[in-house]
N, C-alpha and C positions, 0 to 999 in steps of 0.2 A: 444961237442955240447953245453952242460950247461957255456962256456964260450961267446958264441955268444946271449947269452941272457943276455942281460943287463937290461930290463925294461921290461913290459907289453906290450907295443909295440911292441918290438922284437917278443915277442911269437905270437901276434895279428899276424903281419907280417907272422912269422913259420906256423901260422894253416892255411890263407888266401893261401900261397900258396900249402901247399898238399893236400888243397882242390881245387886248380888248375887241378893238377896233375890227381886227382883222378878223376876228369871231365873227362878230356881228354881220361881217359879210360871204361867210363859207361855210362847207356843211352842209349838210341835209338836216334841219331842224321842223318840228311842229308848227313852227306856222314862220311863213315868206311874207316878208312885204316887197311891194313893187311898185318902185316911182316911175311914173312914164315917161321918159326926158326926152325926147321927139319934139322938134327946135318948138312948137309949139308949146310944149310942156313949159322949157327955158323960159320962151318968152315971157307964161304966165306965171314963173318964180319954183319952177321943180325943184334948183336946186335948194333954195331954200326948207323946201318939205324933205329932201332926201338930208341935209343937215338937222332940220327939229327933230324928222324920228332917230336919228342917231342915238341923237341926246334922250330923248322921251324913255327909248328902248334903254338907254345907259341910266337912267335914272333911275328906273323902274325897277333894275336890276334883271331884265329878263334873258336868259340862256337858252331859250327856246324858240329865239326867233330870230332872222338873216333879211340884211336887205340887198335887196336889189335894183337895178336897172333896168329898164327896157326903151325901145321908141316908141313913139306912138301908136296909143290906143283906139284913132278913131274918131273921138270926142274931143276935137278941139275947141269945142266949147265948155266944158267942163275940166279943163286944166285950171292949175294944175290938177293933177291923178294918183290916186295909189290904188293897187288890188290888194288885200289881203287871203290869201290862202292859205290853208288848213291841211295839214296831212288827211283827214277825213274826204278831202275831197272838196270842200266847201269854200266857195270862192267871193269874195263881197269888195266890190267895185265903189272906191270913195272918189266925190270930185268936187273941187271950187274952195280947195285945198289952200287959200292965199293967205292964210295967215296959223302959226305955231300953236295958236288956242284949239283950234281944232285937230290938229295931231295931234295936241295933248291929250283934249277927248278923246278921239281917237284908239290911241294908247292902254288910256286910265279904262275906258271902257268892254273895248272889243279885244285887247292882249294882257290887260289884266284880268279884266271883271269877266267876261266870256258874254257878253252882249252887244252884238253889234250896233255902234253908234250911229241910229237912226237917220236923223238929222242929218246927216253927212253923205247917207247913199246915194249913190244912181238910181234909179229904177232901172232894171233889164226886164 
């Protein structure tokens, strides 16, 4: 690490972004996401889904949303899991989660665009 620092800058840079990061997970903001990492979640690649929305949400640039963790949801068949909720209230259970295209959907759709990415829901 102490090699990727070359100047003040560099560190500027270093603290700028885990202070990113640490956004991204605190707060009270507009809309929560929530991976469900309940060893079955793990087993079906949660963490890999709680890493793609990092990046999707940092890509995107969005300030309005916090992720989170929780254990299991129940449907361990449908891991991996995320919930998205809404300060409004509004709550939309995604699942079968195993690969970064679909967070991207995910993202580009439902915390950008404001339309829930169909294709991805549960039915409750």
């Amino acid at each position: 690490m102490a090699d990727k620092i070359k100047s003040p800058a560099d560190l500027l840079a270093m603290a700028g972004k885990a202070k990113e990061d640490l956004d991204l997970r605190g707060g009270p903001k507009e809309i929560k996401v929530t991976v469900h990492m309940g060893t079955c979640g793990i087993a079906a690649g949660a963490r890999d889904v709680v890493v793609a929305f990092l990046s999707e949400i940092a890509d995107a640039k969005l300030s309005n949303v916090t992720i989170h963790q929780s254990g299991c949801a129940g449907l361990c068949e449908m891991e991996p899991m995320a919930t998205v909720s809404f300060a409004d209230g509004s709550v939309y259970h995604y699942g079968l989660l195993e690969n970064r295209d679909k967070v991207h959907a995910i993202v580009q759709s439902h915390l950008v665009g404001g339309k829930p990415a169909t294709e991805y829901l549960i039915a409750s």
